[in-house]
N, C-alpha and C positions, 0 to 999 in steps of 0.2 A: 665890863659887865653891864647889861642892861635890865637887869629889873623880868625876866622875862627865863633867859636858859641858866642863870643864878636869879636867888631873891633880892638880891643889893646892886647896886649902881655903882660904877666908878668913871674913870680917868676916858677921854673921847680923844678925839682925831685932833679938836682946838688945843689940846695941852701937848699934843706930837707937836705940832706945826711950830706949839711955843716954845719947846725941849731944842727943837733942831737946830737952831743958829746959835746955843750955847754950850751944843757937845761934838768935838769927833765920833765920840762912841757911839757903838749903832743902837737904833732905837728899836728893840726887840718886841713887838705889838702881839699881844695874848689874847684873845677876842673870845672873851666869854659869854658868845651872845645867838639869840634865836635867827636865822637867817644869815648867815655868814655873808653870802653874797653882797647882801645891800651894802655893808663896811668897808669892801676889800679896797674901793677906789678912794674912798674919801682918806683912808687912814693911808694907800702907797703915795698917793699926793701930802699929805702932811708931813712925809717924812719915812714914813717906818722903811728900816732896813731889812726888817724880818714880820712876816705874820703867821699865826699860828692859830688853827681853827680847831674846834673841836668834832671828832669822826662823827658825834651823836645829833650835833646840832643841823645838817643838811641830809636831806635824800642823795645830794647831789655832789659829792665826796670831791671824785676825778675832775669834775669841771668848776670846780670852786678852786682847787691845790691849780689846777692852771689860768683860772683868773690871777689867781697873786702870783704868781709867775710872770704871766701877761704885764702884769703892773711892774715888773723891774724887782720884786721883792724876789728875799728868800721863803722857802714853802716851810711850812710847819704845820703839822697834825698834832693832834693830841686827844689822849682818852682820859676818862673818868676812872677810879679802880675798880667800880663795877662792871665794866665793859672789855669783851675780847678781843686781844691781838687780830684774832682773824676778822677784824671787824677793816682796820689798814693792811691787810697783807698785798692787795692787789692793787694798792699805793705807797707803795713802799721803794718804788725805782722812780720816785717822782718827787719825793720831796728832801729836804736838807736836815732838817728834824723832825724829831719822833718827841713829845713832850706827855711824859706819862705823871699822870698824876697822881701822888702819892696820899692826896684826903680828899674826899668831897671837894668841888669847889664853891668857892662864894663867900668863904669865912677863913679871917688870916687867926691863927695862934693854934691848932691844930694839931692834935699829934698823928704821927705820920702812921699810915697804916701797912703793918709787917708787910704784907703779900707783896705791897711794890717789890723786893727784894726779888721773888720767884718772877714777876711777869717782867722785871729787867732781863735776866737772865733770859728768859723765853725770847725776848726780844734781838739780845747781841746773839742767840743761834740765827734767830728769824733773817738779820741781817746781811749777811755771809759776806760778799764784796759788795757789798753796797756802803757808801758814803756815809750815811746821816749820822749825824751827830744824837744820842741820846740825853737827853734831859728830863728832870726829873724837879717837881715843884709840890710842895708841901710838909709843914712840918719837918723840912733840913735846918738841923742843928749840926752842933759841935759830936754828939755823942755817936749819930747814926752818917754824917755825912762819908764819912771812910766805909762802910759797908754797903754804902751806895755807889761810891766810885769800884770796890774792890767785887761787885759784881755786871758792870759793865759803863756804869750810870757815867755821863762827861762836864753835862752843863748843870747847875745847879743855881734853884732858885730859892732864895733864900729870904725871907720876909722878917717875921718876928723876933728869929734870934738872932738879928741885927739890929731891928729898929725899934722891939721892946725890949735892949736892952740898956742899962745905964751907961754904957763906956761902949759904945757903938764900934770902934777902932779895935780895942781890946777883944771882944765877941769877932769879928774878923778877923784878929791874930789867929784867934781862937781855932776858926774854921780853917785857915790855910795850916795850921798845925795838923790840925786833926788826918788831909788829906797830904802833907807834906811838900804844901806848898807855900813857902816861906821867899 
C-alpha cells in the first residue's frame, strides 16, 4: 500500500527480499498501489512469486499483467467490489489470478461485503476453460468462508480472524473446518 491508491502504507520489496531466504513458500505480492508499473521489477527481484495488481490502478491493464510476466512472476489482477468484471474480461487469458476483493481496501478487520458472493459466481461463468485460480481477500472468516468456496472462490485471504484472534492455531482449525479442509 502506498499512501496514495489506499490511505495507509505497508510492507515494500526490502521486507520480500528479507521473507525469501527464510521461506520455501511463495511469496504472493498484492500491490495496493498508484502506478503499478514503477513496482513490478523491484518487488520480481526481491523475490515475489506472484504479483497482483489492481484493474483500477493503471490505464495500462495488458502491458503491466505482461511486465510481471516478463519478470518470471505469476500475473494477478484484481478489483475493488465497486468495479466491473468487464472491467478484466479482455484480460482474462493472460493471467493466473483473478483476486476479487470482498471490502474496500486499505483497512484490515472489515466485514466482508454480501455482493462478493454474486460477482464470484459471475466470474467462475466469465471463466469457462481458462486456468486462473480465483481468490478472494477481505473480511474471510470462519462463518462466510464456506459460502465463498461453495460459489466458486479457491484461494483465500485471510487477515484478522487469524491474527486478531487469541488462539491464532485454533481460529485456523476453525477455517479449515469450516471449508473441510482438515
Amino acid at each position: 500500500m502506498d499512501g496514495h491508491f489506499v490511505p495507509n502504507l505497508t510492507l515494500g520489496p526490502v521486507i520480500v527480499q528479507s521473507l525469501k531466504p527464510l521461506t520455501s513458500l511463495p511469496l504472493d505480492c498484492h500491490l495496493m498501489v498508484s502506478q503499478p508499473e514503477k513496482w513490478i521489477e523491484p518487488f520480481a527481484q526481491a523475490g515475489a512469486h506472484c504479483i497482483t495488481i489492481h484493474a483500477e490502478a493503471t490505464p495500462h491493464l495488458n502491458g503491466v499483467l505482461h511486465q510481471i510476466r516478463h519478470h518470471g512472476c505469476q500475473v494477478g489482477v484484481s478489483l475493488n467490489p465497486g468495479t466491473s468484471l468487464s472491467l478484466i474480461e479482455e484480460v482474462l487469458d493472460i493471467v493466473d489470478i483473478v483476486l476479487v476483493m470482498s471490502v474496500n481496501p486499505g483497512w484490515g478487520g472489515q466485514k466482508m461485503i454480501e455482493g462478493t458472493l454474486k460477482k464470484i459466481e459471475k466470474l467462475v461463468q466469465l471463466r469457462g476453460h481458462r486456468k486462473f485460480l480465483i481468490e478472494v481477500d477481505g473480511g474471510v472468516n470462519s462463518t462466510n468462508i464456506c459460502s465463498l468456496k461453495n460459489v466458486g472462490a479457491e484461494v483465500f485471504v485471510v487477515g484478522s480472524a487469524v491474527f486478531g484472534a487469541i488462539n491464532r492455531k485454533k481460529a485456523m482449525d476453525q477455517l479449515r473446518a469450516s471449508i473441510g479442509d482438515l
